[in-house]
N, C-alpha and C positions, 0 to 999 in steps of 0.2 A: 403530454409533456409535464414532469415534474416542476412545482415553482420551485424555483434557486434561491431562496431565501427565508431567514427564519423567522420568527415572530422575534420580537423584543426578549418576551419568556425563555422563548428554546433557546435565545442566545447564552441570554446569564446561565441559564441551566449547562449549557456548556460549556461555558468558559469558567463554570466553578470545576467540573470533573477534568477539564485540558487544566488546570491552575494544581488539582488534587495532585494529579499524577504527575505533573512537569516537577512539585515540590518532592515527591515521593523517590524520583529517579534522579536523582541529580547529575549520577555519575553521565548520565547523558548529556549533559550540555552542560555541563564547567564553566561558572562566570559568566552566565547568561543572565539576565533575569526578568522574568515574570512580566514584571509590570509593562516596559518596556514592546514583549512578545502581545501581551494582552493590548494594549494601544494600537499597533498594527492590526491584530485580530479587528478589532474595531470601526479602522477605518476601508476593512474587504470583508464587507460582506459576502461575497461570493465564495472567499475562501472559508470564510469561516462557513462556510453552506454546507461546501467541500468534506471540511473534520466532520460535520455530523453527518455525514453520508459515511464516514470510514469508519464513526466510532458506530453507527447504527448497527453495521455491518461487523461489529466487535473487532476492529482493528486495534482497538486502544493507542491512537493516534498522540505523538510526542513529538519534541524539537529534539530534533537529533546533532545539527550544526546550523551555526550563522554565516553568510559571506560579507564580510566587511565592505567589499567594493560594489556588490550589489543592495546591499542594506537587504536580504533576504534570510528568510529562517526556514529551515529544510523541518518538514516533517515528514516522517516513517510510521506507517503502523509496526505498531510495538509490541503487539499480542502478543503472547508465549508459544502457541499454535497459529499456523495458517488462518488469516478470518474466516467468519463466513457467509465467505462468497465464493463456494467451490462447486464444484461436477462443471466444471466451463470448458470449452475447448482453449485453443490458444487467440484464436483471432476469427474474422469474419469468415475468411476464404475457408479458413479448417473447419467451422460449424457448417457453410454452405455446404461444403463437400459429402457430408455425412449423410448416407443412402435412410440409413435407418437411427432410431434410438437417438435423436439429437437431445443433447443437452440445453438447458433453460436459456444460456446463449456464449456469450465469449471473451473470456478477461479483459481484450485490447476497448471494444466496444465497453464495458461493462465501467472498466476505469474512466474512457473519456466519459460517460455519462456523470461521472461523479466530481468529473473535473479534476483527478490527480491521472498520474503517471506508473506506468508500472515499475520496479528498482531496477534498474542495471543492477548486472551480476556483480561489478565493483559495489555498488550501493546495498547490494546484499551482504557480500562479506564485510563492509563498514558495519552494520546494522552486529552481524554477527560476534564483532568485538566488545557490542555492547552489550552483551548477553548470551543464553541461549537460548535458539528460536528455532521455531519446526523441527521439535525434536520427534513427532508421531504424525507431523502431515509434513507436506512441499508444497514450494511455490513457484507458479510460473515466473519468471524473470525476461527481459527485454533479449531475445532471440535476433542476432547477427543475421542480416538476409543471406546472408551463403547461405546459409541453414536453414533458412524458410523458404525459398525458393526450392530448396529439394525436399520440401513437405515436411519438415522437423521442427521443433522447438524445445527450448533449455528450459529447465527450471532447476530448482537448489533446493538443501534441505539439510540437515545437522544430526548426523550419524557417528557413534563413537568417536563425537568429540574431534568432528571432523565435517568440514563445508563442504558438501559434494555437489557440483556442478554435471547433471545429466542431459540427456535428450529421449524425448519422445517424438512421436506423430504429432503434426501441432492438432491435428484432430481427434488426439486421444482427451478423455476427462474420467478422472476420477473422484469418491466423495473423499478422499483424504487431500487433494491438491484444490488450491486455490490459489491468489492473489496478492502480493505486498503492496501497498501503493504510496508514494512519493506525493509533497506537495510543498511549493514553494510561497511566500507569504513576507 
């Protein structure tokens, strides 16, 4: 089991590249600021454990919104392409199923290991106002059990300037698809 927590070091060392990139994007979070998002970071450790599991994994993890009545800060990875963290099925039951050729394991597991969340397809298309994302990979997105229950799963991806919303096998994986992950703080 991984320890969930950083040195003192790996912290500062991330909270200067999340401080780099938060100043860098602004159009992301409008009248937020820094200091504030850093103070919390601070007092969760865990979460902040979390960002360096997503930035590890070249998410390039960002505040994307605040909730006022929660006092919470939404973070998105914010890569340009898919992280990487791809060839996954969609979930446990989809990787068990697979006769042969399993993949190294499966986005649903892979996320709670890391302590974030995968996007809802709404939290996708939010993400996708903010830019343009997965214009040469896709990502699996949080799959409606109708649709899992009949062995399928959604994922999205950014085609002629256009959000497409598809389905696979959730036991399909390929090296172009992988993972968004959400985290709250």
């Amino acid at each position: 089991m991984k320890k969930k927590s950083l040195t003192p070091e790996q912290s500062e060392a991330l909270l200067k590249v999340l401080q780099t990139r938060f100043e860098k994007n602004m159009n992301r979070h409008k009248g937020l600021k820094w200091k504030k998002i850093q103070t919390k970071l601070e007092a969760n450790p865990e979460k902040l454990w979390s960002l360096n599991e997503m930035e590890e994994t070249e998410g390039e993890p960002d505040v994307v919104d605040y909730n006022q009545k929660t006092d919470e800060y939404l973070f998105f990875d914010c890569s340009p392409e898919s992280p990487k963290r791809r060839s996954l099925c969609y979930d446990y039951l989809a990787w068990e199923s697979r006769k042969a050729n399993k993949p190294e394991s499966n986005a649903i597991d892979k996320a709670f290991e890391m302590g974030i969340e995968i996007l809802t397809e709404e939290q996708y298309r939010k993400l996708q106002e903010l830019g343009k994302f997965d214009q040469k990979t896709s990502s699996w997105v949080q799959t409606p059990s109708a649709i899992r229950e009949h062995g399928g799963a959604v994922f999205c991806d950014r085609r002629y300037n256009t959000v497409f919303y598809y389905h696979n096998g959730a036991d399909s994986y390929y090296a172009a698809r992988g993972f968004r992950g959400s985290l709250k703080v």
